[in-house]
C-alpha positions in Angstrom: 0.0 0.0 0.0 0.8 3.9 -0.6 0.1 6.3 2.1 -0.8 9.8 1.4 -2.0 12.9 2.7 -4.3 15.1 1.0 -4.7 18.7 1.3 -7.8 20.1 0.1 -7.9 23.3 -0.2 -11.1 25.9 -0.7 -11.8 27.7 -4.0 -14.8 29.3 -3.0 -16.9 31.0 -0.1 -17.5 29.4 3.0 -21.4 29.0 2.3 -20.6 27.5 -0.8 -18.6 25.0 0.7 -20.8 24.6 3.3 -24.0 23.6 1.3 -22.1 20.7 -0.5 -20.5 19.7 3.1 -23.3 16.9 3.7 -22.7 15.2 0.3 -18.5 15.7 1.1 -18.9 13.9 4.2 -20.9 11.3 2.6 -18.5 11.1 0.2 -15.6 10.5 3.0 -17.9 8.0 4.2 -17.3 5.7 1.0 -13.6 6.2 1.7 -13.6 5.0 5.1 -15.8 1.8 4.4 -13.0 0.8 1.7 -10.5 1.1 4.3 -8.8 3.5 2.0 -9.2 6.4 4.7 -7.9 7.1 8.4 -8.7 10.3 9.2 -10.0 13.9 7.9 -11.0 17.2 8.9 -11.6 20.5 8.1 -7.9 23.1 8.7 -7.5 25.6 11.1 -8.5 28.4 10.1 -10.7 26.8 7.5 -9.4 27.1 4.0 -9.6 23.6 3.4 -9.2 20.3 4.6 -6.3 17.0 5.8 -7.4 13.4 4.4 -4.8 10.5 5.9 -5.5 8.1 3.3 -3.7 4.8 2.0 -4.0 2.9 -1.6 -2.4 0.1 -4.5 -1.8 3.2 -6.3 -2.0 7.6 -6.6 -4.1 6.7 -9.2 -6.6 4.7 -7.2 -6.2 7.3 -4.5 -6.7 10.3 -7.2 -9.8 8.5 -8.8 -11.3 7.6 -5.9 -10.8 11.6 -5.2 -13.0 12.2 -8.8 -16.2 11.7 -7.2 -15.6 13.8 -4.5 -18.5 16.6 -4.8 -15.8 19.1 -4.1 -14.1 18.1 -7.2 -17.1 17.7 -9.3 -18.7 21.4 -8.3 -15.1 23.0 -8.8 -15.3 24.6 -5.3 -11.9 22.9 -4.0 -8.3 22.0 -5.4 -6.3 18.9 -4.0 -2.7 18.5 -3.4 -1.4 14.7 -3.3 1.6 13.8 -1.1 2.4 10.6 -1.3 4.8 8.9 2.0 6.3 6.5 3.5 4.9 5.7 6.8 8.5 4.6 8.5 7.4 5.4 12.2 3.7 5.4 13.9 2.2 4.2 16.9 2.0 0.5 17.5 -2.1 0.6 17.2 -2.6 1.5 13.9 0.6 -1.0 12.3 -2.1 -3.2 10.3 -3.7 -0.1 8.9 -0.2 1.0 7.9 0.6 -2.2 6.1 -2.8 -2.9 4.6 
């Protein structure tokens, strides 16, 4: 597996953003039931948002990223990094190595 960290990062107003949140979120959801996702959240202050995500490849990761209702309503820009996860806390090792 590939690890990455996504950085979303806000195009638009906040009430935009806001009124396609719900859908986001359900979006994340989809993520997280694939096991492709640990952890997201909005930045402080709130220009954007942090996905911890892991997958076979940055093309699975960046497809999987497609559908995101962000994406499709043009209201965010992403930023891919991929990692290598050499050091974490003993509880989350099988996540790490999929």
């Amino acid at each position: 597996m590939k690890h990455f960290l996504i950085n979303i990062t806000y195009k638009v107003d906040l009430t935009k953003i806001d009124e396609i949140l719900p859908e986001h979120r359900k979006f994340l959801q989809e993520g997280y039931d694939k096991g492709l996702l640990l952890y997201s959240g909005p930045r402080n202050p709130r220009t954007g948002g942090i996905v911890l995500a892991r997958a076979e490849s940055a093309e699975q990761i960046k497809a999987l990223f497609d559908k995101d209702p962000y994406k499709i309503t043009n209201t965010a820009d992403y930023e891919f990094v991929e990692f290598n996860p050499v050091k974490s806390q003993p509880f989350i090792d099988e996540w790490i190595k999929g």
